[in-house]
Backbone as JSON Lines, residues from 0, in Angstrom:
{"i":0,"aa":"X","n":[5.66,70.43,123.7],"ca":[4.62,71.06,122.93],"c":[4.64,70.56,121.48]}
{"i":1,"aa":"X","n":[5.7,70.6,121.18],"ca":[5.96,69.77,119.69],"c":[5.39,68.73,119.49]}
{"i":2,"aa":"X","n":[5.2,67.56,120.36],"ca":[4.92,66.1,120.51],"c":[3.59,66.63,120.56]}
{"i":3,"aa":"X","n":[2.61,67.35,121.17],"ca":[1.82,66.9,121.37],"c":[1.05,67.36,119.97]}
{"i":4,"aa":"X","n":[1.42,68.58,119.43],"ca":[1.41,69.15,118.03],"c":[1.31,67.91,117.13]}
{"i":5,"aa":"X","n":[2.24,67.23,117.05],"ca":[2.18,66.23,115.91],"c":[1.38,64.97,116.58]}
{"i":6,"aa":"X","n":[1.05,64.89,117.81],"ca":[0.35,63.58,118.01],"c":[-1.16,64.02,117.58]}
{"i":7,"aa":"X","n":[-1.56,65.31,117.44],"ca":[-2.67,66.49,117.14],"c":[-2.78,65.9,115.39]}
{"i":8,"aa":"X","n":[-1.79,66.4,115.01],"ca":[-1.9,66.19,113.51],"c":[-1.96,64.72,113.39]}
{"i":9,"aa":"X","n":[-1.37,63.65,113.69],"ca":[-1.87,62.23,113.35],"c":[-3.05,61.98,113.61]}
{"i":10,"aa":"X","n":[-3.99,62.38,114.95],"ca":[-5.04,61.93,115.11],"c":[-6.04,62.43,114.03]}
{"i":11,"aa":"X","n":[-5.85,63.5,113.34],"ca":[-6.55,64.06,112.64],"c":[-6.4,63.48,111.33]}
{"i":12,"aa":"X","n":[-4.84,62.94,110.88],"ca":[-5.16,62.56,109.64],"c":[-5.88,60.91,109.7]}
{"i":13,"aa":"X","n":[-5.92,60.32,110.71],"ca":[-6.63,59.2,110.99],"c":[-7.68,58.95,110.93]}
{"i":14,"aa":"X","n":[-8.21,60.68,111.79],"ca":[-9.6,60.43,111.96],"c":[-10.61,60.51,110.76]}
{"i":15,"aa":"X","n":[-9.32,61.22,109.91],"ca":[-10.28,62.12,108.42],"c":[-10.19,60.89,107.6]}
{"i":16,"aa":"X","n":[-9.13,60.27,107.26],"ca":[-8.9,58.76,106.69],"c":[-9.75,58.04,107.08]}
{"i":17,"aa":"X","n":[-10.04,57.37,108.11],"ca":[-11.09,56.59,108.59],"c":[-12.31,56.87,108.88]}
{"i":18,"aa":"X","n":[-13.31,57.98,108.71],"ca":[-14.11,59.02,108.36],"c":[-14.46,58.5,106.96]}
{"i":19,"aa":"X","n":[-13.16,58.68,105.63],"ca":[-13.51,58.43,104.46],"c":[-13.69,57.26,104.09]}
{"i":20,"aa":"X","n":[-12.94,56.0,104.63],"ca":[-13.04,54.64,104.08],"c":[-14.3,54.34,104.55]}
{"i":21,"aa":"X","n":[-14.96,54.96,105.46],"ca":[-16.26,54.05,105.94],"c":[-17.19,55.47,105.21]}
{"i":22,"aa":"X","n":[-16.95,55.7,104.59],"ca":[-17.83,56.79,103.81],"c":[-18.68,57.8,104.57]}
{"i":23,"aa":"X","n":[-18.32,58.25,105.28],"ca":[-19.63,59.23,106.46],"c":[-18.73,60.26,106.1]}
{"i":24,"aa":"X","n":[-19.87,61.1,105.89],"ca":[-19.82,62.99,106.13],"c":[-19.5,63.11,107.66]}
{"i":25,"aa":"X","n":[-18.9,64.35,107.4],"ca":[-18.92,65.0,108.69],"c":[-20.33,64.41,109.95]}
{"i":26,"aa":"X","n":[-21.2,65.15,108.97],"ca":[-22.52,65.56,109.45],"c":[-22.96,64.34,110.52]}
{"i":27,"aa":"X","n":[-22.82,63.25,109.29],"ca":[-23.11,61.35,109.92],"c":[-22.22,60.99,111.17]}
{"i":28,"aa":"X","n":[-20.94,61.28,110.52],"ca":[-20.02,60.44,111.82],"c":[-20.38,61.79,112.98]}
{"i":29,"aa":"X","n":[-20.6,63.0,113.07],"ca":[-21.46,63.73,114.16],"c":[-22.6,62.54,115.13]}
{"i":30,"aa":"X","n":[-22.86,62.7,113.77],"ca":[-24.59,62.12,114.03],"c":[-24.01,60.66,115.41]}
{"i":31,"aa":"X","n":[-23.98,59.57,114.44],"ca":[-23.58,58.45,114.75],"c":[-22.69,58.47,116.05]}
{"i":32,"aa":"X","n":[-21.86,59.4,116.42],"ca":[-20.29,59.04,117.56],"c":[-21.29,60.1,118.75]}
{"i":33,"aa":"X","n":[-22.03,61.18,118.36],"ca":[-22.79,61.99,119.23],"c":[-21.4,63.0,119.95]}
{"i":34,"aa":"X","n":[-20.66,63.28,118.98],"ca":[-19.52,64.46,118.78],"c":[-19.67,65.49,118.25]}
{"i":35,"aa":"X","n":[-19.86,66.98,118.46],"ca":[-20.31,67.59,117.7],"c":[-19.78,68.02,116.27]}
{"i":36,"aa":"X","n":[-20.68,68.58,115.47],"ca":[-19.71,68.15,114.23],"c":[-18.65,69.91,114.03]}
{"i":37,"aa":"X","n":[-18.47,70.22,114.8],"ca":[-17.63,71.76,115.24],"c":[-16.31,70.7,115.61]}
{"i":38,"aa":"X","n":[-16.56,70.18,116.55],"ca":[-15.39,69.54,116.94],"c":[-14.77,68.48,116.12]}
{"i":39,"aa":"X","n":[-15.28,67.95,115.42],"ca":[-14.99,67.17,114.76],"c":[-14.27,67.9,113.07]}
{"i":40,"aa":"X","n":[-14.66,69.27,112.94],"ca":[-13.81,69.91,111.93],"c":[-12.72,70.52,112.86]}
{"i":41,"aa":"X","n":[-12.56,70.59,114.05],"ca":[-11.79,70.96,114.42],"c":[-10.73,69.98,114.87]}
{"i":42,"aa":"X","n":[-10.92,68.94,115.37],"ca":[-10.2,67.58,115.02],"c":[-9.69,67.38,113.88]}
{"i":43,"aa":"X","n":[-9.93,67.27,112.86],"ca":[-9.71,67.0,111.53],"c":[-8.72,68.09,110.88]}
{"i":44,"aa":"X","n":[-8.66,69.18,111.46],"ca":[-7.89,70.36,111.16],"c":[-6.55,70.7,112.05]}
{"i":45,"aa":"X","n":[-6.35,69.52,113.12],"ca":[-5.42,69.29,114.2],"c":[-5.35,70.58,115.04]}
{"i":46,"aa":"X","n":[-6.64,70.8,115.13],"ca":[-7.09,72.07,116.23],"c":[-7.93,71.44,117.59]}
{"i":47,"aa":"X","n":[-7.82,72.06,118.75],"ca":[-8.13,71.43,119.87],"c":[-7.53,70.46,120.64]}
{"i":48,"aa":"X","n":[-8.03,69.55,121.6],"ca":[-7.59,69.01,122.38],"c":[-8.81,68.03,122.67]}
{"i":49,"aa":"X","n":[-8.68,66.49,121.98],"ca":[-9.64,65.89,122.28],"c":[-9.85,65.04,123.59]}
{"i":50,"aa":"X","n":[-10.73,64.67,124.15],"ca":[-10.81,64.13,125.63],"c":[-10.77,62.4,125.28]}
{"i":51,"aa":"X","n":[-10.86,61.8,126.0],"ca":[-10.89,60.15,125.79],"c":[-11.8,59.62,125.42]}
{"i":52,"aa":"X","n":[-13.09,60.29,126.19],"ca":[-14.14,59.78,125.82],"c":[-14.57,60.21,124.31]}
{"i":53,"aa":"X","n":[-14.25,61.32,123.78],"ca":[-14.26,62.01,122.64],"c":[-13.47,60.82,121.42]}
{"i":54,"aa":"X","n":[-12.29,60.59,121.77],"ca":[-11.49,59.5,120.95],"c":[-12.48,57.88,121.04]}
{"i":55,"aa":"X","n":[-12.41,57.17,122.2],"ca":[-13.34,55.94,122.29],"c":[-14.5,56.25,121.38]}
{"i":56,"aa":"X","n":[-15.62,57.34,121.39],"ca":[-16.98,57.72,120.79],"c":[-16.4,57.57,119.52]}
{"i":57,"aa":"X","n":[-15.05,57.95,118.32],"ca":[-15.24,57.85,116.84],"c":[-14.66,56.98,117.0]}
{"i":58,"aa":"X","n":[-13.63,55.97,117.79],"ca":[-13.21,55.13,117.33],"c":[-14.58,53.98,117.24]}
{"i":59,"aa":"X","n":[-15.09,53.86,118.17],"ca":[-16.42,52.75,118.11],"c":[-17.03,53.09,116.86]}
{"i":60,"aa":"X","n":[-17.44,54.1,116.43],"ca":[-18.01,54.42,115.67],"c":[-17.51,54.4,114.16]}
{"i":61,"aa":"X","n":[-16.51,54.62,113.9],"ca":[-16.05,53.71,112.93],"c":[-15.09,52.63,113.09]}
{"i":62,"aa":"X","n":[-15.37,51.78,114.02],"ca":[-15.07,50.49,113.58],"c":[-13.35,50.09,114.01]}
{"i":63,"aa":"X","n":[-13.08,50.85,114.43],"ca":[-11.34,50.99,115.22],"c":[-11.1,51.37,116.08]}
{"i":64,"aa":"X","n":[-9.82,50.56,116.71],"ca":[-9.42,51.21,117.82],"c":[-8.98,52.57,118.51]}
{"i":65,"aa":"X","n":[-9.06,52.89,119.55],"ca":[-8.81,54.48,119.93],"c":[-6.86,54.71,119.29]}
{"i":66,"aa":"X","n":[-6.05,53.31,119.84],"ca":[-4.78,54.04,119.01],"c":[-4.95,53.85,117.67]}
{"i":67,"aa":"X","n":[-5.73,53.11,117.21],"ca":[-5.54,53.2,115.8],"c":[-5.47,54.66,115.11]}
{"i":68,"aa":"X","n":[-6.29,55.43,116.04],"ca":[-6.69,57.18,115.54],"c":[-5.21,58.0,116.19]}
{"i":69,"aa":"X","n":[-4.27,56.89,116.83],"ca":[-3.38,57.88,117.62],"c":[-2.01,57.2,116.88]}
{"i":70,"aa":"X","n":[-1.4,56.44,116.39],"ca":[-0.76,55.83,116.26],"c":[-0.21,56.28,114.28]}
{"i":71,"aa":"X","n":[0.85,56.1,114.71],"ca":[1.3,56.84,113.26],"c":[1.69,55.42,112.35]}
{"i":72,"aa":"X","n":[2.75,55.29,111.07],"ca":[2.96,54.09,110.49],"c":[3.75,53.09,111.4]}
{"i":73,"aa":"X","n":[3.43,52.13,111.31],"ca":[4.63,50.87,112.19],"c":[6.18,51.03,112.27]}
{"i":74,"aa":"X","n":[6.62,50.85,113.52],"ca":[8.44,51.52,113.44],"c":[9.08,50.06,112.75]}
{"i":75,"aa":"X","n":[8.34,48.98,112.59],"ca":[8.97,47.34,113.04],"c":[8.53,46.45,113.52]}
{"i":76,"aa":"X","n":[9.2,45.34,113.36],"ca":[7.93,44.03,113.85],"c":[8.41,44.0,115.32]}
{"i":77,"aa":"X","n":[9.02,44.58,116.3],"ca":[8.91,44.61,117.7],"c":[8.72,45.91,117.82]}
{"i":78,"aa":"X","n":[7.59,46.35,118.66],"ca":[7.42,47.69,119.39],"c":[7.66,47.68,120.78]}
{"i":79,"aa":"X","n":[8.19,48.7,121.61],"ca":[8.47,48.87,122.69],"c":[8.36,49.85,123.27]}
{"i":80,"aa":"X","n":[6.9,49.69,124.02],"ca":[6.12,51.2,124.72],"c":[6.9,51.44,126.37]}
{"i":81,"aa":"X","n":[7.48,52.7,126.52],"ca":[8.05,52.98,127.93],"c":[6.7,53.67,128.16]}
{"i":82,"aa":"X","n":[6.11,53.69,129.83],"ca":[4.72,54.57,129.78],"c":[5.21,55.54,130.38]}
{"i":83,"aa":"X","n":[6.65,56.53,130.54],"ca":[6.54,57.92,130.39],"c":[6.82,58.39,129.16]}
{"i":84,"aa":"X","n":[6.87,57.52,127.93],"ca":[7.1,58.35,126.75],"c":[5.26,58.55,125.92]}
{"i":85,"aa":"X","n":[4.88,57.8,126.71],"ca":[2.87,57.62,126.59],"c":[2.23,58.9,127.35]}
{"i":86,"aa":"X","n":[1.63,59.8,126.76],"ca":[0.5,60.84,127.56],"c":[-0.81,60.58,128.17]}
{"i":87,"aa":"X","n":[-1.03,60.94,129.1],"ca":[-2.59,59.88,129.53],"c":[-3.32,60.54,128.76]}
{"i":88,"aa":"X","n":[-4.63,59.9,128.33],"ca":[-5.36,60.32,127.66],"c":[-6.78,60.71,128.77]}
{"i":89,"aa":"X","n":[-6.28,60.57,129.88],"ca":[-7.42,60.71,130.97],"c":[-6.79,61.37,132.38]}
{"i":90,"aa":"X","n":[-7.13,62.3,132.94],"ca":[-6.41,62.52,134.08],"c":[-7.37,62.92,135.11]}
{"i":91,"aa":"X","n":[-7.15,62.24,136.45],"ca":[-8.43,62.38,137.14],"c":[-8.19,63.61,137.94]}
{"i":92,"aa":"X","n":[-9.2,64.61,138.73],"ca":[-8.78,65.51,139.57],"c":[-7.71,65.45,140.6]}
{"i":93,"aa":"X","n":[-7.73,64.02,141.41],"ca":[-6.74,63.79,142.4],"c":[-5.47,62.75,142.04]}
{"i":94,"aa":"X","n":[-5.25,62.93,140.97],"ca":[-4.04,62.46,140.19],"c":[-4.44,60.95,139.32]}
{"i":95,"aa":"X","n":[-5.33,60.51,139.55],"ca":[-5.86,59.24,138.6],"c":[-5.3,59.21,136.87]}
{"i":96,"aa":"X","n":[-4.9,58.27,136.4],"ca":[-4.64,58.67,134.76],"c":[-4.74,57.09,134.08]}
{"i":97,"aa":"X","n":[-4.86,56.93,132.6],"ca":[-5.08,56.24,132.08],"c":[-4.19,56.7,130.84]}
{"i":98,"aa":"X","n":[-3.65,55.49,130.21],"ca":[-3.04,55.48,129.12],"c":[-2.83,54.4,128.6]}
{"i":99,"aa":"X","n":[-2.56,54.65,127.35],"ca":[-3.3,53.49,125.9],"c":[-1.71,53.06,125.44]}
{"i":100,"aa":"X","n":[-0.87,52.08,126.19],"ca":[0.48,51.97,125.8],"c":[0.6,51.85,124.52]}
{"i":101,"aa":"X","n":[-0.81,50.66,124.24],"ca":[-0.53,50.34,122.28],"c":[-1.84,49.05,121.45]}
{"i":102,"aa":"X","n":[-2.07,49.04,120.72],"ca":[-2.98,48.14,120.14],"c":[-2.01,47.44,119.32]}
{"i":103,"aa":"X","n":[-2.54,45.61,119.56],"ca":[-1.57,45.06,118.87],"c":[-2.27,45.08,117.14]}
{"i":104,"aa":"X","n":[-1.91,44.4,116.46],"ca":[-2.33,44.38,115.42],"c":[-2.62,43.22,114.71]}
{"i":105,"aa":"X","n":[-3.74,43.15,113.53],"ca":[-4.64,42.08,113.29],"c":[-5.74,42.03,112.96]}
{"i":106,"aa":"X","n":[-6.96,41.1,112.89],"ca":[-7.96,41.05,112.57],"c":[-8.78,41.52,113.63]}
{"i":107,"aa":"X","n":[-8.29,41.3,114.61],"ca":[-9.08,41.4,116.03],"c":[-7.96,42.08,117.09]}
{"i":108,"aa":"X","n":[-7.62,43.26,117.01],"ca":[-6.7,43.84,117.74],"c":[-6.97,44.22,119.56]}
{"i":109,"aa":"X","n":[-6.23,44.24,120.36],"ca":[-6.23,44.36,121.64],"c":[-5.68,45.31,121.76]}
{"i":110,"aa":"X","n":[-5.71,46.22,122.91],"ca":[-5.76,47.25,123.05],"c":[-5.1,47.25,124.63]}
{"i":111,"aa":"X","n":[-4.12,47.96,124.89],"ca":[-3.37,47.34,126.13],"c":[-2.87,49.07,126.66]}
{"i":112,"aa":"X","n":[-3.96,48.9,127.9],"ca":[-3.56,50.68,128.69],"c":[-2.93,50.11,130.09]}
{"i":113,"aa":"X","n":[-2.79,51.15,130.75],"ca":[-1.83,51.41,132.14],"c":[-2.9,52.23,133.02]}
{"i":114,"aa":"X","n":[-3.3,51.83,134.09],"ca":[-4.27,52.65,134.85],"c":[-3.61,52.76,135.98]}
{"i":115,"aa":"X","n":[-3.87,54.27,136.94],"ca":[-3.65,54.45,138.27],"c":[-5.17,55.12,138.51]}
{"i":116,"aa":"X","n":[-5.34,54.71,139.66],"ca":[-6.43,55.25,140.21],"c":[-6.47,55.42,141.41]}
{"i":117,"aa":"X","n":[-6.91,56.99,141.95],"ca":[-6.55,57.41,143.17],"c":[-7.94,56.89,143.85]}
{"i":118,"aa":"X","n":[-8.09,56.79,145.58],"ca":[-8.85,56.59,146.15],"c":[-10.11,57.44,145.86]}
{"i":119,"aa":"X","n":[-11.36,56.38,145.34],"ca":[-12.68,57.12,145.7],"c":[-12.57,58.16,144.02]}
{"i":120,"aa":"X","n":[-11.34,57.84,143.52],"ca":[-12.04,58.78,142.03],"c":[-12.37,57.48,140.93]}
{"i":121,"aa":"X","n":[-13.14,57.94,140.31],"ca":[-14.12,57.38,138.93],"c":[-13.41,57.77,137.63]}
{"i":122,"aa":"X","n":[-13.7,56.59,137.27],"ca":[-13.87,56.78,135.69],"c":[-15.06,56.36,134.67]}
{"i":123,"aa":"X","n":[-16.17,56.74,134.58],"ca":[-17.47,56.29,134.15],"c":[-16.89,56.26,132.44]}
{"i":124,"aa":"X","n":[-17.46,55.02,131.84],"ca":[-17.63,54.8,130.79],"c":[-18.36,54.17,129.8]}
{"i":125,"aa":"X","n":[-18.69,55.11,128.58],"ca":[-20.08,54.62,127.9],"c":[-20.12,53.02,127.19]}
{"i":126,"aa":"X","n":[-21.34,52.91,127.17],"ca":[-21.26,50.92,126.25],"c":[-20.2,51.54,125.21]}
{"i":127,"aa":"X","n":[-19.43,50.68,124.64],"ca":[-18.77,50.39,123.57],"c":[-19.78,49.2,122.92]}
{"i":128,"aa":"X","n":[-19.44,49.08,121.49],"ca":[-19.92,48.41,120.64],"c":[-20.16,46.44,120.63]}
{"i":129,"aa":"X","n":[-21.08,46.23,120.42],"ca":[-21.33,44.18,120.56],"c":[-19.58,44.33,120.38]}
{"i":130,"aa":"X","n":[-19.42,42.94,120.8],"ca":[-18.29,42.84,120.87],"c":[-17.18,42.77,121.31]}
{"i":131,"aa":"X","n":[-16.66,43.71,122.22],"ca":[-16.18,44.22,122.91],"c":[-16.1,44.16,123.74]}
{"i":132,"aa":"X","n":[-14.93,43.01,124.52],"ca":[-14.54,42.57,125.87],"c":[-13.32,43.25,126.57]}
{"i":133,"aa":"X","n":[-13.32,43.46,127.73],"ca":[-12.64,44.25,128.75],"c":[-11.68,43.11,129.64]}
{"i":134,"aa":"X","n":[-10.62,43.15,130.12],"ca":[-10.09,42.75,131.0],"c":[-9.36,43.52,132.11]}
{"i":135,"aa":"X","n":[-9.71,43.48,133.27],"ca":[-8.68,44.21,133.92],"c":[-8.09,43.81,135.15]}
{"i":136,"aa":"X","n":[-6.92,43.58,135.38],"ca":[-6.01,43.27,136.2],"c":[-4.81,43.98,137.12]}
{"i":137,"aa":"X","n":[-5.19,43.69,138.35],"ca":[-4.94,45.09,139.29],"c":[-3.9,44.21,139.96]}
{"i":138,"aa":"X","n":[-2.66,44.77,139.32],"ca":[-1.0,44.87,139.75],"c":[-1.06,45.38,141.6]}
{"i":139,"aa":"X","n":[-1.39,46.35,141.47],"ca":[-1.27,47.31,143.63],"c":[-2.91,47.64,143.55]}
{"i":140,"aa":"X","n":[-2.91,47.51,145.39],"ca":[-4.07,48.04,144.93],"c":[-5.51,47.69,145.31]}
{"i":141,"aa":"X","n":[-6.53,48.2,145.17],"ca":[-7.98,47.83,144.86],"c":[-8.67,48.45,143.76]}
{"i":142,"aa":"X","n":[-9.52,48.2,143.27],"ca":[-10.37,49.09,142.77],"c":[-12.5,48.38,142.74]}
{"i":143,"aa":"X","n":[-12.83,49.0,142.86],"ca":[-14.34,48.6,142.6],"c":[-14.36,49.02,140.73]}
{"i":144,"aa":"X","n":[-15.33,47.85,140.53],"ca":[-15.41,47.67,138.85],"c":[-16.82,48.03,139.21]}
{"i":145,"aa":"X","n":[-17.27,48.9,138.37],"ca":[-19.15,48.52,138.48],"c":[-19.6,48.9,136.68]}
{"i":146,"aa":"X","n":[-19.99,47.23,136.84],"ca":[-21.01,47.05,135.19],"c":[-22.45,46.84,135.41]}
{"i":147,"aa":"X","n":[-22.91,47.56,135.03],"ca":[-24.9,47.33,134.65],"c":[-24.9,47.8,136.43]}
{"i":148,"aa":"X","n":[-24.44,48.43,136.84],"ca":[-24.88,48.4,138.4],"c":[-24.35,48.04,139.12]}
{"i":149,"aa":"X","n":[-23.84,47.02,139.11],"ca":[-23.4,46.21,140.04],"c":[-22.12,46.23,140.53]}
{"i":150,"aa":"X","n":[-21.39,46.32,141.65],"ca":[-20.21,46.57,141.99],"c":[-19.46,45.39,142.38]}
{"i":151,"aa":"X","n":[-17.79,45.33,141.82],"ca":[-17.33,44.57,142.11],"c":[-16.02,44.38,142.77]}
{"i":152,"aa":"X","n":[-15.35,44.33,143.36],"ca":[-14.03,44.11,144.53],"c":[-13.24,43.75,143.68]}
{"i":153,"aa":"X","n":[-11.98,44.1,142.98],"ca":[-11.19,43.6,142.35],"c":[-9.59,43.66,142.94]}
{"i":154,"aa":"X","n":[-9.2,43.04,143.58],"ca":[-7.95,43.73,144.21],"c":[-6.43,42.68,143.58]}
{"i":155,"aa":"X","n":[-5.12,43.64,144.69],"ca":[-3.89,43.5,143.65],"c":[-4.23,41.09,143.48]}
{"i":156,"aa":"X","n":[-3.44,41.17,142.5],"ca":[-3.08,39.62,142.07],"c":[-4.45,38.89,141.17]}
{"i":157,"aa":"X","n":[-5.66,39.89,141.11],"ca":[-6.87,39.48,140.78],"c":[-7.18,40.02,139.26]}
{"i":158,"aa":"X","n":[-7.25,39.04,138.49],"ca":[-8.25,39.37,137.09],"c":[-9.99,39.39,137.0]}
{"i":159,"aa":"X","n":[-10.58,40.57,136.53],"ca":[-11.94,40.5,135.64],"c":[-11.78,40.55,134.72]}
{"i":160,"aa":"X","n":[-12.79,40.15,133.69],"ca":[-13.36,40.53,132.28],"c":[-14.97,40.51,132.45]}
{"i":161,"aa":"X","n":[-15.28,41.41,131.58],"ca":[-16.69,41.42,130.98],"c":[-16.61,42.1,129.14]}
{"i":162,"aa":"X","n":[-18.18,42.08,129.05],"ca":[-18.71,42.47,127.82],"c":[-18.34,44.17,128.28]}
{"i":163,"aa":"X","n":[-17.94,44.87,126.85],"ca":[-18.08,46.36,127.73],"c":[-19.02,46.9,126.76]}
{"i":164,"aa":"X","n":[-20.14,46.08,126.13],"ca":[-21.38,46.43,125.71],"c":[-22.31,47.28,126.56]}
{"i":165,"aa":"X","n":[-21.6,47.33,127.78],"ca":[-22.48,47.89,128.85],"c":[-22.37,49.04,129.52]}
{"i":166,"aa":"X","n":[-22.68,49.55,130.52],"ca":[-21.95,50.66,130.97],"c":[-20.98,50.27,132.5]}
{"i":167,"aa":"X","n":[-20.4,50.6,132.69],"ca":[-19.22,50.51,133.69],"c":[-18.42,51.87,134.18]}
{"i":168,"aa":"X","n":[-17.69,51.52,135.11],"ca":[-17.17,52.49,136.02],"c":[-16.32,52.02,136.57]}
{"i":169,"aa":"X","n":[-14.79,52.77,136.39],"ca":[-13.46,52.07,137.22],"c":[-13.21,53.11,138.31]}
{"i":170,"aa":"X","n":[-13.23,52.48,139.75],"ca":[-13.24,53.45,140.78],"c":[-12.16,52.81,141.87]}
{"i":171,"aa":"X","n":[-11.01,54.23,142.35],"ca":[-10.29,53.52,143.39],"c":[-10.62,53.43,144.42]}
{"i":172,"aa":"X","n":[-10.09,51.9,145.39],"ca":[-11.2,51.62,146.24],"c":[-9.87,51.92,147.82]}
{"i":173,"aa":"X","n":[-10.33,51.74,148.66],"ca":[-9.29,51.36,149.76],"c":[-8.78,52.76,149.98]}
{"i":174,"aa":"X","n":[-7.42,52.63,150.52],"ca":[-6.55,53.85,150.8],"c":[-5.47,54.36,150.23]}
{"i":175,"aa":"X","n":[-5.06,53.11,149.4],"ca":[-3.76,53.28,148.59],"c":[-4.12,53.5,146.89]}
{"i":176,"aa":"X","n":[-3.38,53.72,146.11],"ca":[-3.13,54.29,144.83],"c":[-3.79,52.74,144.37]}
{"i":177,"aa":"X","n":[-4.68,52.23,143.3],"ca":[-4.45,51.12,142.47],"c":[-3.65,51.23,141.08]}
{"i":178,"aa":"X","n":[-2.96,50.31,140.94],"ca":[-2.54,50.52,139.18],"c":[-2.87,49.04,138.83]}
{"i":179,"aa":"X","n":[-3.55,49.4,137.25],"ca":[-3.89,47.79,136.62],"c":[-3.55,48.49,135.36]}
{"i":180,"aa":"X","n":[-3.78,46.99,134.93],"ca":[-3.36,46.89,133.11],"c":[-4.69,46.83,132.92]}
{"i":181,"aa":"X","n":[-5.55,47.46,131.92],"ca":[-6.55,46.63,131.25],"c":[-6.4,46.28,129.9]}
{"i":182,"aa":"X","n":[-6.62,45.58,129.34],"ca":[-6.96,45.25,127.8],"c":[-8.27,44.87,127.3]}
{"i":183,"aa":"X","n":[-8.53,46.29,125.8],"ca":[-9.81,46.08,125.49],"c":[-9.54,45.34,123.92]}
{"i":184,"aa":"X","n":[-10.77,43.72,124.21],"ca":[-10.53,42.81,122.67],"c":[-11.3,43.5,122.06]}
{"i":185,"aa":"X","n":[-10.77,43.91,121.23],"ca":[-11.96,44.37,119.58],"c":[-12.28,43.44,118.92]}
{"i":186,"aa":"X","n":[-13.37,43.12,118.5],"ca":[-14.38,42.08,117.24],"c":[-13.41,42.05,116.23]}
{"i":187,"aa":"X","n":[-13.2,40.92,115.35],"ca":[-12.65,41.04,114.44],"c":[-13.9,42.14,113.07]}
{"i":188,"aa":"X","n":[-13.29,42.47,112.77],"ca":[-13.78,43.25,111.51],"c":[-13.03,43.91,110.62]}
{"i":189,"aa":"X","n":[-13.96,44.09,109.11],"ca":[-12.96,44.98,107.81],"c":[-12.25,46.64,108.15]}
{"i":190,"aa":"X","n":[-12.96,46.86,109.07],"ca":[-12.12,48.03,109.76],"c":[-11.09,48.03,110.81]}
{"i":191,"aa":"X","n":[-10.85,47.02,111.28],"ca":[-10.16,46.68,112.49],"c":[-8.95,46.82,111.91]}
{"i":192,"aa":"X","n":[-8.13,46.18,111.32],"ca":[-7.27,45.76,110.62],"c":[-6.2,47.16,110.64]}
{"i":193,"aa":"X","n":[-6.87,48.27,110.53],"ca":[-6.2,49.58,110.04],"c":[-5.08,50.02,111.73]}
């Protein structure tokens, strides 16, 4: 409960920090991320419990990555993510989860999660910003990818990428559990960096 308390309070002082450098009111970054702006003082006040899609919506929106809003100061120039010391930031009804091991750092930072996905459950997700390429690579497994519509067969030993300018959907396919890595490239930009 402690951990998750203070992972509460970092996201908030992140979100309020990066909120201010890109200069938006409340009201705007509401406006702009389509978060309400209740939640978003309540975020900012390390009250609540934000959802993923809730984190992805301000991070696009101002200009950074989702750990960038989760991630506290640097321990060192080697980091070393175990993914049970990582919380999913997504958990599906029939045990599906997603988690954000770590964003490297840079002009153009990558963004490197851990996916399981149970048979036949979804994960629908909104366009992210120009820019913004997806990779995902399925370790066990199957999963169907579907971008703009279209569905695609991705199974274990196999890489995709696309634009994730678009809309998409990660769904487990087959009978068994899938787990993949994905990594999302961020655009280089003056906000990235943080």
């Amino acid at each position: 409960m402690a951990e998750t308390a203070a992972a509460l309070r970092t996201v908030a002082y992140n979100v309020r920090a990066a909120r201010t450098r890109a200069g938006l009111s409340l009201e705007e970054l509401s406006r702009r991320s389509q978060v309400s702006k209740g939640a978003l003082v309540a975020l900012e006040k390390a009250q609540g419990n934000p959802n993923l899609a809730t984190l992805v919506r301000l991070a696009d929106t101002l200009g950074i990555s989702v750990s960038a809003l989760m991630q506290g100061p640097p321990e060192g120039r080697v980091r070393v993510v175990a993914a049970g010391t990582v919380a999913p930031l997504w958990t599906g009804e029939r045990g599906s989860e997603a988690r954000l091991m770590l964003t490297t750092s840079g002009p153009a930072p990558v963004e490197v999660w851990r996916w399981q996905l149970e048979p036949d459950e979804e994960y629908p997700s909104h366009p992210h910003h120009a820019g913004v390429a997806e990779t995902v690579s399925v370790t066990s497994g199957r999963m169907t990818l579907i971008v703009d519509g279209t569905e695609h067969t991705v199974a274990a030993g196999q890489t995709a990428t696309f634009d994730g300018d678009t809309s998409h959907t990660y769904r487990g396919a087959g009978t068994e559990t899938c787990h993949l890595i994905m990594t999302v490239h961020l655009p280089p930009g003056p906000a990235s960096t943080t």
